[in-house]
N, C-alpha and C positions, 0 to 999 in steps of 0.2 A: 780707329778713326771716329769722329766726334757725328754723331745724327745731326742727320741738315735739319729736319724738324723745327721749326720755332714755336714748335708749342710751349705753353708754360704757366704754370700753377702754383698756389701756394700753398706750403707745406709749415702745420701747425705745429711745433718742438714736441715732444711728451705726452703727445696723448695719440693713438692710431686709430681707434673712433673719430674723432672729429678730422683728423686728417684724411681718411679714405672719402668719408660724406663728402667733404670741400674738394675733394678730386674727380671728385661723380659727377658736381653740379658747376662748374666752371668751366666756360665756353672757350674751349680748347679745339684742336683739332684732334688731338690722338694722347688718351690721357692712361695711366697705369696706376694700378695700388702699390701706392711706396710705403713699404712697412717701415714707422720709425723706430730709429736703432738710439733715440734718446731715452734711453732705460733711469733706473734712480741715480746711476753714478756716470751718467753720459750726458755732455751739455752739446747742441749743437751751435757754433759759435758764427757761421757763414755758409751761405749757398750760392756758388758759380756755375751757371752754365752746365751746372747736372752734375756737378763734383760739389762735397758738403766737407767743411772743414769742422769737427769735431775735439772736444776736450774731454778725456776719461782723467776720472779721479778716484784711490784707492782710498776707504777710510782705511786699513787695514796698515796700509803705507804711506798714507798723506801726501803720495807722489801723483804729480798731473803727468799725464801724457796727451799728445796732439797726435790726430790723424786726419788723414786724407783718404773720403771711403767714397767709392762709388756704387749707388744702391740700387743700384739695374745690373752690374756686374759680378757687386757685393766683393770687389777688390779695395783691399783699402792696404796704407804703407802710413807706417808711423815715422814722426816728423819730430827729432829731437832738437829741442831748441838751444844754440848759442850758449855755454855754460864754461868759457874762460875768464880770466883775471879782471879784464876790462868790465863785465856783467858783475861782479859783485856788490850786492849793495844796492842792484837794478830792481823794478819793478817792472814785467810786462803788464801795458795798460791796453792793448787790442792785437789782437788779431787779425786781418784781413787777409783773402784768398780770390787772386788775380788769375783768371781762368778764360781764355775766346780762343774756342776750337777754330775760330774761322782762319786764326793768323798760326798760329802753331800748337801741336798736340802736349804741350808742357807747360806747367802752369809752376806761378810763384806764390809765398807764403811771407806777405809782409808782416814784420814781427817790430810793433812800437813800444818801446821801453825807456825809463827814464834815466837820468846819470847821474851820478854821485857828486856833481858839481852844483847843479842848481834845479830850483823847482818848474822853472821857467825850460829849463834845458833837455832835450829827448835825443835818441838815437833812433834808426831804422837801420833791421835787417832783414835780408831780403834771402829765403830761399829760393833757388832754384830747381826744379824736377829734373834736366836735364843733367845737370851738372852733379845733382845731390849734394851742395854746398850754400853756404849763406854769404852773404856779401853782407858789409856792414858801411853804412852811409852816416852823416852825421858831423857834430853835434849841431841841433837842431835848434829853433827856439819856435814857440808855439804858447797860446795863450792857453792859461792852466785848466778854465773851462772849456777846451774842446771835447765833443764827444767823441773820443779816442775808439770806442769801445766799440762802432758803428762805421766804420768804416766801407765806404763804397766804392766799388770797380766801376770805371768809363773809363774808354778811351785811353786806355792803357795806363792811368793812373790811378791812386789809390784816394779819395775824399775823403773828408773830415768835416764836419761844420759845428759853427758855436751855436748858442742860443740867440747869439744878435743876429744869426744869420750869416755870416762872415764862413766863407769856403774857403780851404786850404787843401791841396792835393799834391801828391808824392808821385814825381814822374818815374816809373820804373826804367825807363830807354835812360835816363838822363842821371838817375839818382842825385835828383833834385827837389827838395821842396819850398812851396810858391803862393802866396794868396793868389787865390783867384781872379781876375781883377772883372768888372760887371756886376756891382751890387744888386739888389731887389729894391724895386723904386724906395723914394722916399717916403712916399704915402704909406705904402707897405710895412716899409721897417719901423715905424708906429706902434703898430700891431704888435710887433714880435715880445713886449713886454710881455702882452695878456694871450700869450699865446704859444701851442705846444709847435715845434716844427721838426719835420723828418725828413730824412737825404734818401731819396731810394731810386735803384735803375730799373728803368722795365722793356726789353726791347731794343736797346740801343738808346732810350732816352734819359735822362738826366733829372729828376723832378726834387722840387723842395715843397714840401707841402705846410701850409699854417694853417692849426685848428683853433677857431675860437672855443672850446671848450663850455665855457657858460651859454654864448648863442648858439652853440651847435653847429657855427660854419666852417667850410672847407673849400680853401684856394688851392691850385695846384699852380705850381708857376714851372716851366720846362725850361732849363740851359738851351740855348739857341747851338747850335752846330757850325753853322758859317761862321760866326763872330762869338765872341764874352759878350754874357746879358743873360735876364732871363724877360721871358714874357710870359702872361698869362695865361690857362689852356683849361680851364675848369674852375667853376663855384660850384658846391654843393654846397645847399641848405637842408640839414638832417631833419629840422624841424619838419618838415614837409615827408616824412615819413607816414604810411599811409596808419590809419587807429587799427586794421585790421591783426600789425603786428603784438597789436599790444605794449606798445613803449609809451611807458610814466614820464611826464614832464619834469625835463630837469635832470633827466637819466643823464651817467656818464658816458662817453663815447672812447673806442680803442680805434685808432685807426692801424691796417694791419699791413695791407700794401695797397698799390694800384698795378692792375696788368693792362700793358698795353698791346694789342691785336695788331693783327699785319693792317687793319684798318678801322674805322673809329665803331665801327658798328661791336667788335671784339673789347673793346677797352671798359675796365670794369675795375670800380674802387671797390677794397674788400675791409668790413669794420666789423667790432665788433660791439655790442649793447650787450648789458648784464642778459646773461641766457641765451643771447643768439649773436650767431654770425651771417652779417648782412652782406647784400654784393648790391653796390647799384649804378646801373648802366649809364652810362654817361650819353652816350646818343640820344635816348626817347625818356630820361630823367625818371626813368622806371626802379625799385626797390624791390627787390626778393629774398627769401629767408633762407641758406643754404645750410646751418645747422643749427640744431634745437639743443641746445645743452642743459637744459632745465630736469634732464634726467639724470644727469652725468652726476657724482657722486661728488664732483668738484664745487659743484653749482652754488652760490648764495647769494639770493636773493638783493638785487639791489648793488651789488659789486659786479668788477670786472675782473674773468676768470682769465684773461692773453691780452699780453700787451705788442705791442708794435715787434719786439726785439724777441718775441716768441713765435714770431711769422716771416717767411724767407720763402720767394720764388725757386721754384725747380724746373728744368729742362731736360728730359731724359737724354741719355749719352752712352754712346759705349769706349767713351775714353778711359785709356789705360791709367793708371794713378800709379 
C-alpha cells in the first residue's frame, strides 16, 4: 500500500550531495535521504508519486533498458519495451510514468514513438503493471515541436505542451488523444516568443510556468479544476533577490520545480543560479539559499550546473513496483 503522506520534495538526477542538502532544507512534513541510483550509465527519466522511471545504458552493449525502482523499498522490475514488426524504423521520443496510489496500487508506463509513415504522425503504448502488457493506441498526429520528452501526469492523463503553449494530453481510461481546449490569455501568449515555459504537477495541481529569462520574471499560471483555463497564481521577480546572496546582474536563471503545500504557507518555487540552489516562498516573498555548489567539482563560474529536466518531485511510498 502506497503512504498517505503528501509530503514531497525535489530530487536533483546525479549528484547525492546536493540531493540529501535539498532534502534537509525543504519544508516538508517527513522527509528521508534518497540515495541516487543515477550512477554514470543510469538516467533518471520520471518521478510519480514515490516510483521513479529509470533508463540504464550498456556501453559495453549499447542496449538500453527501462526500469521501474522504488527507492524506499529499493524494489525495482524491468520494463521491456514494445519490439514487434509494427516498431521497426520507430523512434522512442519520451517516456512518461502514470502513477496515483490513491485510485489503484498499479501504475502505467506511456511509451510515445514515431511511425514509419510520417513525421507529423506518432503512436502510444501503454504499459500496464497489472496486466504486464502494453496496449498500443494510435496513429496519432501532433505538432513536431511538442516537448515529447517531458511528459506530465494529471488526472489521469499524460500532458505534453509546445513552446506556444499549446497543451495536448493522452487520456489513459479512454486511449485517446486531445488538445486541451482553455488557452493562456492572449496578453500572455505574447510573451511565450521571449520566453522559457515548463508543464509541471505539484500536489494535484497543474502549473505552466513562463520565465522572462533576460528580466528574470516568473508567472506561474494553474489549470483550473472545475473547468478548461488557466489563471494566474504567482509573479516572481528574481531580480529582487536579496545582494547578501551574491548574484551578478544578468546572471542566468534554471528553474527546477514548484512544490505545492497542503497550504500556501508550504508552497515553494525551487531555482537554480550559477553555484546555488534557491528556494523562494511564495507567501512572505522571502529567498533562501538551500545548496552552495561553488565546492562541488562540477561548479563554473558564471554557468548553470541543473536544468529543469534534472529535477523531479519525490513522495516516499511503499508501493510494490
Amino acid at each position: 500500500m502506497a503512504s498517505s503522506s503528501s509530503s514531497s520534495a525535489t530530487i536533483i538526477a546525479g549528484s547525492d550531495h546536493v540531493l540529501t542538502e535539498i532534502l534537509l532544507r525543504l519544508p516538508v512534513k517527513s522527509l528521508i535521504k534518497f540515495k541516487s541510483v543515477c550512477k554514470h550509465c543510469v538516467k533518471l527519466l520520471r518521478s510519480c508519486n514515490g516510483l521513479l522511471l529509470l533508463k540504464s545504458y550498456s556501453p559495453e552493449t549499447a542496449l538500453e533498458d527501462y526500469l521501474i525502482y522504488n527507492p524506499i523499498t529499493r524494489q525495482s522490475r524491468k520494463i521491456v519495451l514494445c519490439s514487434d514488426e509494427k516498431n521497426a524504423g520507430t523512434t522512442v521520443l519520451g517516456l512518461s510514468l502514470a502513477f496515483d496510489p490513491s485510485k489503484s496500487p498499479y501504475y502505467k508506463v506511456v511509451c510515445l514513438r514515431t511511425t514509419e509513415y510520417s513525421m507529423y504522425s506518432y503512436q502510444i503504448e501503454v504499459y500496464d503493471s497489472n496486466t504486464c502488457t502494453w496496449n498500443r493506441w494510435g496513429d496519432f498526429m501532433l505538432p513536431y515541436d511538442t516537448k515529447f520528452c517531458n511528459g506530465v501526469y494529471w488526472k489521469n492523463c499524460i500532458h505534453w505542451i509546445r513552446p506556444t503553449g499549446e497543451l495536448y494530453h493522452f487520456n489513459l481510461q479512454k486511449g485517446t488523444l486531445e488538445k486541451r481546449t482553455g488557452a493562456l490569455p492572449g496578453s500572455i501568449r505574447a510573451y511565450l516568443a521571449r520566453s522559457e515555459n515548463f508543464l509541471m504537477e505539484s500536489n494535484g495541481h497543474l502549473h505552466v510556468m513562463l520565465l522572462l529569462s533576460e528580466a528574470k520574471f516568473l508567472s506561474v499560471w494553474e489549470m483550473r479544476t472545475d473547468k478548461y483555463g488557466w489563471f494566474l497564481k504567482y509573479n516572481v521577480d528574481l531580480n529582487t533577490i536579496p545582494a547578501a546572496f551574491s548574484v551578478m546582474s544578468g546572471q542566468a536563471v534554471s528553474v527546477l520545480d514548484i512544490i505545492r503545500g497542503e497550504n500556501e504557507y508550504d508552497s515553494t518555487l525551487v531555482f537554480h543560479l550559477s553555484g546555488k540552489i534557491m528556494a523562494y516562498r511564495f507567501y512572505n516573498k522571502s529567498f533562501e539559499l538551500l545548496v552552495d555548489l561553488r565546492t562541488e567539482e562540477f561548479y563554473r563560474p558564471g554557468s548553470l550546473q541543473i536544468g529543469c529536466s534534472d529535477a523531479y518531485q519525490f513522495i516516499e511510498t511503499l508501493a510494490p513496483v
